[in-house]
C-alpha positions in Angstrom: -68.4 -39.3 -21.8 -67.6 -42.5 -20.2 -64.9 -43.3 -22.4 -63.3 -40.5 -21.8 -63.3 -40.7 -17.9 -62.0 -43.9 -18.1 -59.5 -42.3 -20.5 -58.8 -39.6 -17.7 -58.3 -42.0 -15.0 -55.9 -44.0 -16.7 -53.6 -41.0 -17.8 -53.9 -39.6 -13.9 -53.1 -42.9 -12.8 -50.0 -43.4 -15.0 -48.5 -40.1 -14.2 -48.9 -40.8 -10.5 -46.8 -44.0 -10.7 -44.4 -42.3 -13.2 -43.6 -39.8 -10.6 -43.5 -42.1 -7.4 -40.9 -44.4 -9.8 -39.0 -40.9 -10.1 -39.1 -40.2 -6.3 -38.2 -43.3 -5.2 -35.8 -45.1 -6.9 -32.8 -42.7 -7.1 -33.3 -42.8 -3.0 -33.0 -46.5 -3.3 -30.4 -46.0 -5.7 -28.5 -43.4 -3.6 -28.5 -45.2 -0.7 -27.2 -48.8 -2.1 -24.8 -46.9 -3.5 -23.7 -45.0 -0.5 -24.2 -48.6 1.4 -21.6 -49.9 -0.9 -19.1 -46.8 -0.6 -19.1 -46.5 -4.7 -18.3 -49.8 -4.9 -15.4 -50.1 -2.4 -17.5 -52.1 0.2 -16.9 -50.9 3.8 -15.0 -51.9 6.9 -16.0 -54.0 9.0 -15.2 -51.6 12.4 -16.2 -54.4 15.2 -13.6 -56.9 13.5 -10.3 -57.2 15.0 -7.4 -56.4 13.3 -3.8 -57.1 13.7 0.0 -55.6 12.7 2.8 -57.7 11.8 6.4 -57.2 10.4 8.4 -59.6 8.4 11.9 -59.4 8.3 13.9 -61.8 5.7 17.0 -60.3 4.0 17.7 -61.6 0.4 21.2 -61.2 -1.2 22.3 -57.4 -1.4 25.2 -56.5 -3.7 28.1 -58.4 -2.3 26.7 -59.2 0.7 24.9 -62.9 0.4 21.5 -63.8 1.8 20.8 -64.0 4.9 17.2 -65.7 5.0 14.8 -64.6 8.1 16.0 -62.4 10.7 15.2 -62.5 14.4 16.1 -60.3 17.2 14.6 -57.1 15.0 13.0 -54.3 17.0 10.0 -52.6 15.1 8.2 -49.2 16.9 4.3 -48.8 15.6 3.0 -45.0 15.1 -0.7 -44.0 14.8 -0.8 -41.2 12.5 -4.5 -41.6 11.3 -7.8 -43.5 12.6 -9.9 -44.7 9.9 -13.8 -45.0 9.3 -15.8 -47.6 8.1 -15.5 -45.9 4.6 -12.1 -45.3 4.6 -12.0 -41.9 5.5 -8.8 -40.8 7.6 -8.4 -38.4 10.7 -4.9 -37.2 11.6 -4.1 -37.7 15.0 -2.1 -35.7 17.7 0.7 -34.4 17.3 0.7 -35.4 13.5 -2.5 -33.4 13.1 -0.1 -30.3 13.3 2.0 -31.1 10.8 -0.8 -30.0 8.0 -0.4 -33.6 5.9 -2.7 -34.1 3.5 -4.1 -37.3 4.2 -7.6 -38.0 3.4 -8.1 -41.2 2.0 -6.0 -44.2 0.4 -6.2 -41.9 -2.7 -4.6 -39.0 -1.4 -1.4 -40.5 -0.3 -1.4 -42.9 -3.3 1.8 -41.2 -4.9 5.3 -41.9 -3.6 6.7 -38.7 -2.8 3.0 -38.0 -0.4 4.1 -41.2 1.5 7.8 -40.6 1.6 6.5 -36.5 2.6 4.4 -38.3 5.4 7.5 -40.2 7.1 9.9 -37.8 6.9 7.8 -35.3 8.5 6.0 -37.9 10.9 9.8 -39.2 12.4 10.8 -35.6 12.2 7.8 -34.9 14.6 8.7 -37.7 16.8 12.3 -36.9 17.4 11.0 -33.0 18.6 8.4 -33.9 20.8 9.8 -37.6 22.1 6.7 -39.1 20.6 6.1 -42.8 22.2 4.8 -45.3 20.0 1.7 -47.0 19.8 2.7 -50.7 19.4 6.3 -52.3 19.6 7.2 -55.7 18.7 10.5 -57.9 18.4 10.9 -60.1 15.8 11.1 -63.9 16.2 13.1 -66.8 14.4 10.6 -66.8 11.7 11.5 -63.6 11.1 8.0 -61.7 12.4 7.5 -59.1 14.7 4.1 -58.9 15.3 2.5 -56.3 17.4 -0.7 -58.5 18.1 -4.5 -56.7 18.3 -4.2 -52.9 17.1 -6.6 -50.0 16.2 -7.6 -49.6 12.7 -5.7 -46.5 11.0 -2.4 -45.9 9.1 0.9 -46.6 11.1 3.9 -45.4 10.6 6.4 -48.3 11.3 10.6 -47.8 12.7 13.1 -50.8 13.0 16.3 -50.7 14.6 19.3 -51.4 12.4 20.9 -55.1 13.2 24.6 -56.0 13.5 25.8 -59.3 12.7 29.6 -60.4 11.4 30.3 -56.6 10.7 27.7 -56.4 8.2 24.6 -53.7 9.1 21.3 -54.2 8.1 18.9 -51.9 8.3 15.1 -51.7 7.3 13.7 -48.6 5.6 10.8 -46.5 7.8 7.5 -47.7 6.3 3.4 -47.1 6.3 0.9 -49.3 7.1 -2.8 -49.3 6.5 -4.8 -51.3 8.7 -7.0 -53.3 7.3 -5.6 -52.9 4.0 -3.3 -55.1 1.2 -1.4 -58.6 2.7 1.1 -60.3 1.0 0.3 -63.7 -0.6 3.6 -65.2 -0.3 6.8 -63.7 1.2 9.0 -60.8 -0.2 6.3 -60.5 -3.2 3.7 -58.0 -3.7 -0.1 -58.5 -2.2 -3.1 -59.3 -4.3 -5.6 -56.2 -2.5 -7.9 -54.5 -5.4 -8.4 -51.5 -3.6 -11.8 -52.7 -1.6 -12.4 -52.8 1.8 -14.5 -55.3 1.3 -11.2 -57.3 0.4 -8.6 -55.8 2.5 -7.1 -58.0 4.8 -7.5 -57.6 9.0 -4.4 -59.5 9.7 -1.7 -56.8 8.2 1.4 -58.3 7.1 4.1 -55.4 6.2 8.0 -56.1 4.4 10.0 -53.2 4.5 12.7 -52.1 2.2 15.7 -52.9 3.4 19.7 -52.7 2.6 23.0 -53.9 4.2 26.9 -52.5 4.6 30.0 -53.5 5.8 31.1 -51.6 9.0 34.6 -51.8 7.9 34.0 -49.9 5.4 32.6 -46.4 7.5 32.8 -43.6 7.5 29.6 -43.8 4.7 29.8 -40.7 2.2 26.4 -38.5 1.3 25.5 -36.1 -0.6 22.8 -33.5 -1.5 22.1 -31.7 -4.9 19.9 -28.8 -5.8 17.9 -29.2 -9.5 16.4 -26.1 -11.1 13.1 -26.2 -13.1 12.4 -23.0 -14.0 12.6 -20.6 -17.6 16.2 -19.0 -17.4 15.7 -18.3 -13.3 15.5 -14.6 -13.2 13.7 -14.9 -9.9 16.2 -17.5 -8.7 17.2 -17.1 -5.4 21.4 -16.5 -5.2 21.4 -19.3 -2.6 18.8 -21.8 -0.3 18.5 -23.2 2.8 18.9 -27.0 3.6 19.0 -29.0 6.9 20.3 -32.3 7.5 18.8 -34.9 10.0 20.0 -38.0 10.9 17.3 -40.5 12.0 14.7 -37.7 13.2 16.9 -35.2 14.6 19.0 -32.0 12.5 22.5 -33.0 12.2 23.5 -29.9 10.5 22.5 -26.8 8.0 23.9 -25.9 4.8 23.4 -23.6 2.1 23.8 -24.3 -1.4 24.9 -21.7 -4.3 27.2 -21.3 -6.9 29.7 -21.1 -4.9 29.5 -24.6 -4.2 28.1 -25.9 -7.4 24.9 -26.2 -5.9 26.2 -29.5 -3.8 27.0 -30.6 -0.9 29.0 -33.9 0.6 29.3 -35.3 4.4 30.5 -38.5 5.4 28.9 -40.7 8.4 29.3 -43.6 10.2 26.7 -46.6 9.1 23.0 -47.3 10.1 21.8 -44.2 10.6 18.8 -42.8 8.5 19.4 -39.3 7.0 16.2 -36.9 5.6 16.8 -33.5 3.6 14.6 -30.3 3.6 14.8 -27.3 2.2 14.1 -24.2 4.0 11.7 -22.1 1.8 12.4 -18.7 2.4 9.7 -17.9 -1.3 6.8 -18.8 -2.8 7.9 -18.8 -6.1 9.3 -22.4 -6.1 7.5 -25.7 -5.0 10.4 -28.0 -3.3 10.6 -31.6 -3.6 13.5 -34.0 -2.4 13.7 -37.2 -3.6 16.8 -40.4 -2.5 18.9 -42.3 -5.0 20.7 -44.2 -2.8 22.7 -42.2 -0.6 22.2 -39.1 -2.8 19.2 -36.4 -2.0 18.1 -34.2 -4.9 16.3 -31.0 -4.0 14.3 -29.9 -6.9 13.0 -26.7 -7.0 10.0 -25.9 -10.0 8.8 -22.5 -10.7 5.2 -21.4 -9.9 3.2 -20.1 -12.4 2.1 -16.5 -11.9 -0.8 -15.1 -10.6 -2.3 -12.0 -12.3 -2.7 -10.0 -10.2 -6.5 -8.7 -9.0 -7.6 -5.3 -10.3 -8.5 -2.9 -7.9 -12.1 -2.9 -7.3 -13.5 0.9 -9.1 -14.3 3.8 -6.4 -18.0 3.9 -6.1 -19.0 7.4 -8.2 -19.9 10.1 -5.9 -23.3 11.0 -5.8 -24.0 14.5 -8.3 -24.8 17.8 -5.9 -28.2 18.8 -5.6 -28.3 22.9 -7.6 -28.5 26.1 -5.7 -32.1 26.8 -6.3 -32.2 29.6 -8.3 -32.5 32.8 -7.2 -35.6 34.9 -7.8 -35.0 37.5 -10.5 -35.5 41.3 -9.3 -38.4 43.0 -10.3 -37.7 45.0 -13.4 -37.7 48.9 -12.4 -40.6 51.1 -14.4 -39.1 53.3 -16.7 -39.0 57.2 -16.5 -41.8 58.8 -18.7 -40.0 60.6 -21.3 -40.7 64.5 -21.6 -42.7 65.5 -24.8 -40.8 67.6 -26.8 -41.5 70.8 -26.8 -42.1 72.5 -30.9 -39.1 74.2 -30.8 -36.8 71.5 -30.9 -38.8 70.1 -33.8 -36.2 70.4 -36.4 -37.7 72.1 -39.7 -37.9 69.9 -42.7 -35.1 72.3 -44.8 -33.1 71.8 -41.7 -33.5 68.4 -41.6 -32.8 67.2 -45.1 -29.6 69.6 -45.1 -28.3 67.8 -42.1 -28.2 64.5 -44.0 -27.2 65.4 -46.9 -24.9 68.7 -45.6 -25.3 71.7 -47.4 -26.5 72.1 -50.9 -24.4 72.3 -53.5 -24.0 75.7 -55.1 -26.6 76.6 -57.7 -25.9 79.7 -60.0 -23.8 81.0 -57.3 -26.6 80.5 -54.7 -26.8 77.7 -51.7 -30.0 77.9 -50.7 -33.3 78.1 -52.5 -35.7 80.8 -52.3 -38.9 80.2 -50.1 -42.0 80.6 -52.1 -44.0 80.5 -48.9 -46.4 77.5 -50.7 -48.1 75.1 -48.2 -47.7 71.2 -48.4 -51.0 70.0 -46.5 -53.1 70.3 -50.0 -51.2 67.7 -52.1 -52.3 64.4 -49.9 -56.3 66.0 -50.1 -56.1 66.2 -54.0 -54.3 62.8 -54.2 -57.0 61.0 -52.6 -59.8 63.2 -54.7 -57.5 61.7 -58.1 -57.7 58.2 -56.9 -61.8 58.3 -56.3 -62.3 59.9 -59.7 -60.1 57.5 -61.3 -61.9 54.6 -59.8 -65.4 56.5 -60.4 -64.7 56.4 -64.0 -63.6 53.2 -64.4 -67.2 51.8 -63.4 -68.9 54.6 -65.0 -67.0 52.6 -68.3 -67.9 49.3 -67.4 -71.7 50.5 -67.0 -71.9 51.7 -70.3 -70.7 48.4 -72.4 
């Protein structure tokens, strides 16, 4: 018996641990994973961080390089804080503009971020939005805006004229902390961590050059279809036209007009395209070759539609209770005939069978005046001999 105690004990005991083990290490688990932020890391939110630009212009077409440019003015625009996990929250007056920005993962594709500026400068032309930071560039070629909140920026710079050649630097965003570049003009070495982003922010823009002799500038816009024969297409859309931030003008395209649209403008300016959905059978997207816009316009797929939810049956009616059946009526004695109207039996029989046929002349057959009530007396005498003389028989053998 005290085997099997011990025996007991030691099974009690091992299911015990087993189940603390189970308790308590996906806790310890969960929360070094959620210390790490799924392997991100976190950022560091009591570290300061700074914004620079640098502004060096290589060779462009046939205009030769220039090397790094100073006297470039750069405007800085908060458009999202950040958390230590790299979570983003849109500010004001960008938090109206319904952008989906979330994380570095939701504004990872191209058209999200060139979506983001062209509604962000759009939204700062309408409501004479300052900026947060602004910054001039010096004869290294950096503008640098010093100590700034963490977030994502959305970064202007003014176009610069020197010899009659224009260059200008494309709008741009900015994550701070996020990816520096290791050398200049080349890419940056950031993994995607915070716990390797850098908190001194160095951002290149795009940029391009023109010759002001040669202005006016000519543009264009073109409208794509992507859709299975367009029976639903609309006859015509809606596009308007801004030049850096504020609507220049508003256009509709058809087949009337091949679907296209040209203008011509003087140089350093920075022109956006949208389309004017007036259905929601499309999904719009405008892309820039240059100084081309193509408005592409894909077809939704369809939604069945929802059946209508069944009427609820009515409840059956409750029956009439029946009503109770009248009480049946007692019938009239009938009157006892009197003998008279007793037909006679002669009578009766000729009746039924109408009258007799004619015998020797005669229709009716003399009455002998004899009396039935004898013959059922002497057939019941017959039967009792009968059955007297059969056991009288049987006696005898």
């Amino acid at each position: 018996m005290k085997i099997f105690e011990k025996v007991k004990k030691l099974i009690v005991g091992a299911a015990a641990l087993s189940m603390s083990a189970m308790l308590l290490l996906p806790g310890v688990a969960a929360s070094a994973s959620s210390d790490n932020n799924n392997g991100l890391g976190t950022i560091d939110m009591n570290k300061d961080a700074t914004l620079s630009v640098y502004y060096y212009f290589n060779s462009y077409g046939d205009i030769p390089e220039y090397g790094k440019m100073a006297g470039v003015n750069v405007k800085a625009y908060k458009i999202a804080s950040i958390s230590a996990t790299g979570q983003f929250t849109v500010v004001s007056p960008f938090d109206s503009l319904g952008l989906d920005i979330t994380d570095m993962y939701s504004v990872a594709d191209q058209d999200k971020w060139n979506n983001i500026i062209t509604e962000a400068s759009k939204c700062i032309a309408a409501n004479g939005v300052q900026p947060s930071y602004t910054a001039t560039s010096d004869a290294e070629g950096y503008a640098k805006f010093g100590k700034v909140d963490k977030g994502l920026y959305l970064g202007v710079s003014d176009p610069v004229v020197i010899d009659q050649i224009q260059y200008k630097y494309w709008d741009f965003l900015s994550v701070v902390p996020g990816p520096n570049n290791l050398e200049e003009n080349q890419g940056n070495g950031w993994d995607g961590t915070w716990s390797n982003a850098s908190y001194d922010v160095v951002a290149i823009p795009k940029r391009e050059a023109v010759h002001l002799e040669d202005d006016p500038e000519p543009f264009s816009v073109y409208k794509q279809w992507i859709d299975n024969g367009g029976e639903d297409r609309p006859k015509s859309i809606t596009v308007k036209i801004y030049c850096d931030g504020n609507l220049l003008e508003t256009v509709d395209l058809s087949n009337e007009n091949n679907w296209q649209y040209s203008w011509q403008y003087e140089k350093g300016h920075n022109f956006t395209v949208e389309e004017v959905m007036n259905t929601d059978d499309y999904t719009s997207n405008v892309s820039r070759n240059e100084n081309s816009f193509i408005v592409v316009n894909t077809k939704n797929p369809e939604t069945p539609e929802t059946p209508d939810k069944p009427n609820k049956p009515s409840s059956p009616k409750k029956p009439d209770k029946p009503d109770n059946p009248e009480s049946p009526t007692t019938p009239d004695t009938p009157d006892n005939p009197t003998p008279d109207d007793t037909p006679d039996v002669l009578g009766a029989i000729r009746d039924f069978i109408g009258e007799l046929p004619e015998v020797l002349g005669a229709r009716r057959l003399p009455q002998t005046g004899q009396l039935w009530w004898p013959i059922p007396v002497l057939a019941i005498l017959g039967i009792l001999l009968i059955i007297f003389g059969f056991r009288s028989e049987k006696h005898r053998k």
